[in-house]
VEXKE-673561 format. One line per field, with one value per atom (N, C-alpha, C): atom name; x, y, z. Coordinates in steps of 0.02 Angstrom, whole numbers, always signed. Example, Ala and Ser with C-alpha at 12.3 -4.5 7.8 and 13.67 -1.06 7.14 Angstrom:
// VEXKE-673561
atome N,CA,C,N,CA,C
xx +660,+615,+660,+642,+684,+645
yy -284,-225,-165,-112,-53,+2
zz +390,+390,+390,+354,+357,+394
END
This chain:
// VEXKE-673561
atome N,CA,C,N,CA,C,N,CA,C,N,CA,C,N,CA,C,N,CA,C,N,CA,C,N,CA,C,N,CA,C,N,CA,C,N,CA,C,N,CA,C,N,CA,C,N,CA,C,N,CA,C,N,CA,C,N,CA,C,N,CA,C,N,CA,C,N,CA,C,N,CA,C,N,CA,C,N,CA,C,N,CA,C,N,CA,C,N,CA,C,N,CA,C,N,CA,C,N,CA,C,N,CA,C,N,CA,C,N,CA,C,N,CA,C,N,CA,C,N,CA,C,N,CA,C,N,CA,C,N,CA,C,N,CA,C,N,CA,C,N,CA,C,N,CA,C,N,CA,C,N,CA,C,N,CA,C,N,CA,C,N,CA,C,N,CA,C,N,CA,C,N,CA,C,N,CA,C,N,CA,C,N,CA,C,N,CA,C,N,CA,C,N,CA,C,N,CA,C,N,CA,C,N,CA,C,N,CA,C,N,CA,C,N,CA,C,N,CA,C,N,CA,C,N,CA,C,N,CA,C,N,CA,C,N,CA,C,N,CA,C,N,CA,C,N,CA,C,N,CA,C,N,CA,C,N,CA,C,N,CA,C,N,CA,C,N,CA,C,N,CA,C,N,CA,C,N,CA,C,N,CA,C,N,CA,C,N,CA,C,N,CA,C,N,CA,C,N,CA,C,N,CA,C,N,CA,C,N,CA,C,N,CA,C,N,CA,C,N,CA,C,N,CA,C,N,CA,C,N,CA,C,N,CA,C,N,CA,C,N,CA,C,N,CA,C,N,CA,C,N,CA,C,N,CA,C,N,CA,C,N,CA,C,N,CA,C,N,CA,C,N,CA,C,N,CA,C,N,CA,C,N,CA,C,N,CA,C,N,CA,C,N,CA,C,N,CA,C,N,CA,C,N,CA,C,N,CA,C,N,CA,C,N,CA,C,N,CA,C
xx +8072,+8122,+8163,+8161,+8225,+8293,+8330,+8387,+8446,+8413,+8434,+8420,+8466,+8444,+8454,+8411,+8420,+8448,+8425,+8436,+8528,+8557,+8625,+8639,+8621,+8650,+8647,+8606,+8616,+8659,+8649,+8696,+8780,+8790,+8856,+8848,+8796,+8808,+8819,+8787,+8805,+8865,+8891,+8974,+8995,+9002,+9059,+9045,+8985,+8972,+8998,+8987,+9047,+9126,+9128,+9215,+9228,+9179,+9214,+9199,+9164,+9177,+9241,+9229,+9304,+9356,+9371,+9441,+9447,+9369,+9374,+9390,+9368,+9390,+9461,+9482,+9558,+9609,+9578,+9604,+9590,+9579,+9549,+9519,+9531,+9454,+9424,+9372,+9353,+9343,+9371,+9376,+9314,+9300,+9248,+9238,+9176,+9142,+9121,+9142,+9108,+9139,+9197,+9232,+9236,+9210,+9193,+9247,+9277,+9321,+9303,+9303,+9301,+9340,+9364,+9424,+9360,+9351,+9330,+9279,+9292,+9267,+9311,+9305,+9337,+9293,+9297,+9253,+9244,+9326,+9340,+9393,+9396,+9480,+9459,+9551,+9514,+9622,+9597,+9680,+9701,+9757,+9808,+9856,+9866,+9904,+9922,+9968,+10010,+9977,+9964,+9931,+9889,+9866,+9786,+9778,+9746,+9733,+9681,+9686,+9627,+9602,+9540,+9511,+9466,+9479,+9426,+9403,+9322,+9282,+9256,+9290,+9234,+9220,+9147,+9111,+9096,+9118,+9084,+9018,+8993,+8943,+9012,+9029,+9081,+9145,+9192,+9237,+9254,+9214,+9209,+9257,+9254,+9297,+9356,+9387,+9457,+9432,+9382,+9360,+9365,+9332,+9343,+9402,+9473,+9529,+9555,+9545,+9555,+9533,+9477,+9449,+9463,+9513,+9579,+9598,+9591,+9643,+9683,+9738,+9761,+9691,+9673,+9636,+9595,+9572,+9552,+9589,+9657,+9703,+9711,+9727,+9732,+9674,+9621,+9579,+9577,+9577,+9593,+9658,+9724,+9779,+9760,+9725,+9708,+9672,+9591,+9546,+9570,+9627,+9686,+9714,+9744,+9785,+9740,+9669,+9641,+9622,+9589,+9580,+9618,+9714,+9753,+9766,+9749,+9757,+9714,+9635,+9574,+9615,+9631,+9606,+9687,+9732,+9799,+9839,+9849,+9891,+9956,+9998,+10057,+10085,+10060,+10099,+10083,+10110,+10101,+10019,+10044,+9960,+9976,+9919,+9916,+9864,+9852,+9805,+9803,+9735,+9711,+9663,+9642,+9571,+9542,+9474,+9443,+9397,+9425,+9390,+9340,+9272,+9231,+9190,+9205,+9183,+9124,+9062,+9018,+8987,+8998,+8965,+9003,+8978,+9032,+9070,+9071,+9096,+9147,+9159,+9213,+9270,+9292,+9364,+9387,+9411,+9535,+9538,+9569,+9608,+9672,+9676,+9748,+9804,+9826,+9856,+9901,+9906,+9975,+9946,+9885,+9876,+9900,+9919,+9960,+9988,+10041,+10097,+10066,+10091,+10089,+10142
yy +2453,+2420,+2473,+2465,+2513,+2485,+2533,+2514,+2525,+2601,+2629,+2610,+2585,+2567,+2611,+2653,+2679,+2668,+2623,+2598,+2596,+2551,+2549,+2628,+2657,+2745,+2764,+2780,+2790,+2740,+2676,+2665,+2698,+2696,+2726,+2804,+2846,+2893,+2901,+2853,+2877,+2833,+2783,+2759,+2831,+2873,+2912,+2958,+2977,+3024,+2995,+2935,+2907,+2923,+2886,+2914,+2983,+3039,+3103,+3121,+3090,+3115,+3089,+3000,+2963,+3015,+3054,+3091,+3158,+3189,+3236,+3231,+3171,+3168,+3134,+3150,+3118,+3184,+3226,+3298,+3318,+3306,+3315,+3339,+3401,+3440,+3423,+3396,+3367,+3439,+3457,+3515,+3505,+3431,+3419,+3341,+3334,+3268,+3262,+3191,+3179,+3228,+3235,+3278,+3224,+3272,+3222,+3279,+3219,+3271,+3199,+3224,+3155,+3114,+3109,+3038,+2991,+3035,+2992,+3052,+2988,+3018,+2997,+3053,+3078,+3056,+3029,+3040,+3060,+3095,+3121,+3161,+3249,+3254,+3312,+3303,+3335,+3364,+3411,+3435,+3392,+3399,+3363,+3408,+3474,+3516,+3528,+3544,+3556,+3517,+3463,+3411,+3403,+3378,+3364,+3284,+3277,+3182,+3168,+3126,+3103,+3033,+3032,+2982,+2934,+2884,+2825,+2788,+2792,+2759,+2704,+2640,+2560,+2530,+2528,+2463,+2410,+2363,+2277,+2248,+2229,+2198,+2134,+2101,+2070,+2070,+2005,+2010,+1948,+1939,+1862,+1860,+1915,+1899,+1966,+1974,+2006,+2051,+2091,+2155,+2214,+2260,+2337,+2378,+2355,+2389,+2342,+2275,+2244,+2265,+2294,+2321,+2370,+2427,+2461,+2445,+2411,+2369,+2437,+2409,+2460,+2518,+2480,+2511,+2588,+2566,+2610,+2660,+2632,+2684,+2724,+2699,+2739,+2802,+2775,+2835,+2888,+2856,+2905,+2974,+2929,+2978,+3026,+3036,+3054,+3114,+3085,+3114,+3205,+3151,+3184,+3247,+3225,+3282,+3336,+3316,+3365,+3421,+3388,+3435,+3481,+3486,+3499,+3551,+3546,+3578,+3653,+3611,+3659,+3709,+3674,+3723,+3784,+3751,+3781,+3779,+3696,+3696,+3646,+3670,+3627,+3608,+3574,+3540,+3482,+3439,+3365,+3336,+3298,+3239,+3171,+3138,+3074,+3038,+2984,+2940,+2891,+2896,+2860,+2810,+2760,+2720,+2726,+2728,+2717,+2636,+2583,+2531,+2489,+2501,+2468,+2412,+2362,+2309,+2279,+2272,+2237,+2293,+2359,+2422,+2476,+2548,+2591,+2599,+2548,+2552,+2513,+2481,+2445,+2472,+2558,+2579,+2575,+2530,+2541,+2574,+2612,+2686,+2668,+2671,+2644,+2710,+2734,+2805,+2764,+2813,+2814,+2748,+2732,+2658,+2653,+2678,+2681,+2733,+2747,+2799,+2820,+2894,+2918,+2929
zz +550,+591,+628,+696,+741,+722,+712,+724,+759,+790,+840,+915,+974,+1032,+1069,+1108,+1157,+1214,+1235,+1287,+1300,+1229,+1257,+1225,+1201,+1211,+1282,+1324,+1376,+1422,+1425,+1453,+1415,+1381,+1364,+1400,+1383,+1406,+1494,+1515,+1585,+1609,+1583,+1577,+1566,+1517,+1519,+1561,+1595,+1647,+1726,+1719,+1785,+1771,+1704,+1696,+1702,+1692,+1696,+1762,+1810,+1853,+1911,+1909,+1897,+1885,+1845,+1817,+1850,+1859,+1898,+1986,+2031,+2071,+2078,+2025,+2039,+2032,+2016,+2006,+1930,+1889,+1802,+1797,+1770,+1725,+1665,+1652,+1583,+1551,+1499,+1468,+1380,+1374,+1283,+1314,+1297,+1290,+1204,+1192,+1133,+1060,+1068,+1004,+979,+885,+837,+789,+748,+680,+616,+586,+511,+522,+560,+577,+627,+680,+740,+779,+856,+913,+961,+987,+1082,+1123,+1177,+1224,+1272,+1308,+1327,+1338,+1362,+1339,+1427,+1438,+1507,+1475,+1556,+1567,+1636,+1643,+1691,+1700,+1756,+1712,+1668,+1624,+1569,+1506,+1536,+1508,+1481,+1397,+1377,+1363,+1421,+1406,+1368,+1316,+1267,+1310,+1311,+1351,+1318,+1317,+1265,+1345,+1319,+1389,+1346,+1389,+1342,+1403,+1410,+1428,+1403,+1445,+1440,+1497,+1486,+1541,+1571,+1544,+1568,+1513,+1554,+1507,+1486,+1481,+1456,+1396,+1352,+1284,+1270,+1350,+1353,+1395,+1401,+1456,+1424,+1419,+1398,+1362,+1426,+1393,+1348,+1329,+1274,+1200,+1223,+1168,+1124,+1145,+1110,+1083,+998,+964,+938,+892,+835,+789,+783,+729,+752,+810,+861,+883,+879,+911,+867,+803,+747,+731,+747,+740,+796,+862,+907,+911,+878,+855,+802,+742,+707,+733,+770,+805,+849,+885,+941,+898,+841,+786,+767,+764,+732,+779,+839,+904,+914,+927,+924,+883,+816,+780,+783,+761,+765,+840,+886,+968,+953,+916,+930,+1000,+990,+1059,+1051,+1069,+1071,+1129,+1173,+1226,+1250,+1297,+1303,+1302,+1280,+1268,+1295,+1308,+1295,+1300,+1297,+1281,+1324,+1365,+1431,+1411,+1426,+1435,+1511,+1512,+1559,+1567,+1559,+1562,+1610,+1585,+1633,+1614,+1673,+1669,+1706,+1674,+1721,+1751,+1798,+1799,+1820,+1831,+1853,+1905,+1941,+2034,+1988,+1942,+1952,+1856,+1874,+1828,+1844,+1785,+1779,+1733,+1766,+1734,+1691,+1629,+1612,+1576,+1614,+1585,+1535,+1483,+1435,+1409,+1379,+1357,+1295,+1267,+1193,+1164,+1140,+1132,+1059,+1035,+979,+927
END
């Protein structure tokens, strides 16, 4: 029995390859794709000047049952803050962060960018 789908791996993978480039033409350098620590996963962390934005990329084919950036519950966030702490730590950096979604719905022509989608 498979239980692994390819198919939606790549689609995820090339969702977040639109979002990073999404972030890069907005002025963003994606600096780690895919940082993993025992808490979680990153999926993206870029700079913004001064700035290190943690980036959660969710696709929906639609949104029939809330859309992508709905999909951020707590629980999620919780691992992403965690995720966030450890990066931080490992790299030795102390200056502003935050936590972005890139939500796409239906395909990549159509991100909302949601800066600051949940506080730490």
């Amino acid at each position: 029995m498979k239980l692994f789908n390819r198919s939606a791996s790549s689609v995820g993978a090339s969702m977040e390859d639109a979002a990073a480039h999404y972030l890069q033409r907005a002025g963003l350098s994606v600096v780690e794709r895919n940082y993993r620590s025992r808490h979680g996963e990153i999926d993206l962390i870029a700079r913004e000047s001064d700035t290190v934005v943690f980036v959660e990329v969710r696709f929906r084919r639609s949104n029939r049952f809330g859309g992508a950036g709905a999909s951020v519950d707590t629980r999620k966030q919780q691992k992403l803050l965690a995720t966030a702490q450890s990066y931080l730590q490992q790299h030795k950096l102390d200056c502003p962060c935050r936590f972005d979604v890139l939500a796409i719905d239906g395909d990549a022509q159509n991100i909302q960018w949601i800066k600051n989608a949940f506080e730490a």
